[in-house]
C-alpha positions in Angstrom: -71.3 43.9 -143.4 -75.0 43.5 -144.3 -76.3 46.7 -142.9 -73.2 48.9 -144.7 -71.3 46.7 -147.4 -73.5 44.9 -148.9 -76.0 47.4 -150.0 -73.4 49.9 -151.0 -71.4 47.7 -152.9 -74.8 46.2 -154.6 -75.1 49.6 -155.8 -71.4 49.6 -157.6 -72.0 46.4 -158.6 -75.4 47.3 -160.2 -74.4 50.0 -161.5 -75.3 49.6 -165.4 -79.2 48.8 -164.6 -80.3 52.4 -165.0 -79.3 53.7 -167.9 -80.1 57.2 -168.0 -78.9 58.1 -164.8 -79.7 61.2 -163.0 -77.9 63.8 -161.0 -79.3 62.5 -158.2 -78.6 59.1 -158.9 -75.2 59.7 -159.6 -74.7 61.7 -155.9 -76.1 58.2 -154.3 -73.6 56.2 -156.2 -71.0 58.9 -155.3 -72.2 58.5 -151.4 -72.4 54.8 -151.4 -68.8 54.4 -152.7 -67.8 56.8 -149.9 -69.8 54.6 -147.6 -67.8 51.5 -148.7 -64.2 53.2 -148.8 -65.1 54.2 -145.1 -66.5 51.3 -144.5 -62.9 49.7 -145.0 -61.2 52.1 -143.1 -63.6 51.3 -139.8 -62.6 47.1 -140.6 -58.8 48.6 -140.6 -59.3 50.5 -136.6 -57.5 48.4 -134.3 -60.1 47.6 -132.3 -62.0 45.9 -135.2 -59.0 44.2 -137.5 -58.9 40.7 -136.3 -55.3 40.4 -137.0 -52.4 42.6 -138.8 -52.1 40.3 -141.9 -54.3 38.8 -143.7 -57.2 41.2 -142.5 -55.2 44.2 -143.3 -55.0 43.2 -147.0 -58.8 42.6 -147.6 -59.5 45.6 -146.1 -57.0 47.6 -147.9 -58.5 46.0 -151.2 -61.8 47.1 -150.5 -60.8 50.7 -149.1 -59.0 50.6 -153.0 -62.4 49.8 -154.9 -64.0 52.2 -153.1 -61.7 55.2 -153.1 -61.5 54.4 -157.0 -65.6 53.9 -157.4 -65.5 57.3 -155.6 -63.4 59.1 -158.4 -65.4 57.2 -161.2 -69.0 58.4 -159.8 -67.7 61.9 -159.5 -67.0 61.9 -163.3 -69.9 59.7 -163.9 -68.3 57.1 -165.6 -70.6 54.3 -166.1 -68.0 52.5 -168.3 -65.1 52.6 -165.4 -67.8 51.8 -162.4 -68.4 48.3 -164.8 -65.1 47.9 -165.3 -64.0 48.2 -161.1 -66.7 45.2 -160.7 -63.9 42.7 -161.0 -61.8 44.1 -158.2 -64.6 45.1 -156.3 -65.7 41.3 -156.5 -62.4 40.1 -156.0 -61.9 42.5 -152.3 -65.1 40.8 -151.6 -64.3 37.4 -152.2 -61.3 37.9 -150.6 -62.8 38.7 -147.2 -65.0 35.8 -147.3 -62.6 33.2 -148.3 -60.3 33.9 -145.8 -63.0 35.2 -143.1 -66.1 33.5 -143.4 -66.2 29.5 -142.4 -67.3 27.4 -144.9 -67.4 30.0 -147.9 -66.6 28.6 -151.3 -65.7 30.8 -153.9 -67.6 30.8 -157.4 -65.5 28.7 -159.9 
């Protein structure tokens, strides 16, 4: 999660900071949405999904943000990317509530 996730999704979640973007810049967001759809799919391999339910769904959520934050970077729409925040936020939160002991979400 903090080595893969959380700086790729910081990145889709960031995205409106530079505004005049470059090629390049627009090929890293490209890669890091990749990074987070595949990301997903590794939390969905049986040998990492900690059960068939619940985890399933989070994972599936987030595999959907980043499969659609894919298409959005390869059209370089800044507008879309800001939009996806929400349900990118919401796969994450997600996750945590369900997964991560303690974790309270935002009000």
């Amino acid at each position: 999660m903090l080595d893969v996730i959380y700086p790729t999704s910081d990145q889709i979640f960031y995205v409106g900071r530079n505004e005049k973007k470059t090629v390049k810049d627009w090929n890293d967001i490209r890669q890091s949405a990749l990074m987070l759809a595949e990301a997903a799919n590794l939390l969905m391999a049986e040998n990492r999904a900690r059960d068939k339910d619940q985890w399933m769904k989070d994972a599936k959520l987030l595999w959907e943000a980043g499969n659609k934050a894919f298409v959005l970077a390869k059209a370089k729409d800044e507008a879309g990317m800001e939009a996806l925040n929400a349900e990118l936020y919401e796969a994450c939160q997600s996750c945590h509530v369900h997964y991560r002991p303690g974790y309270r979400r935002r009000p």
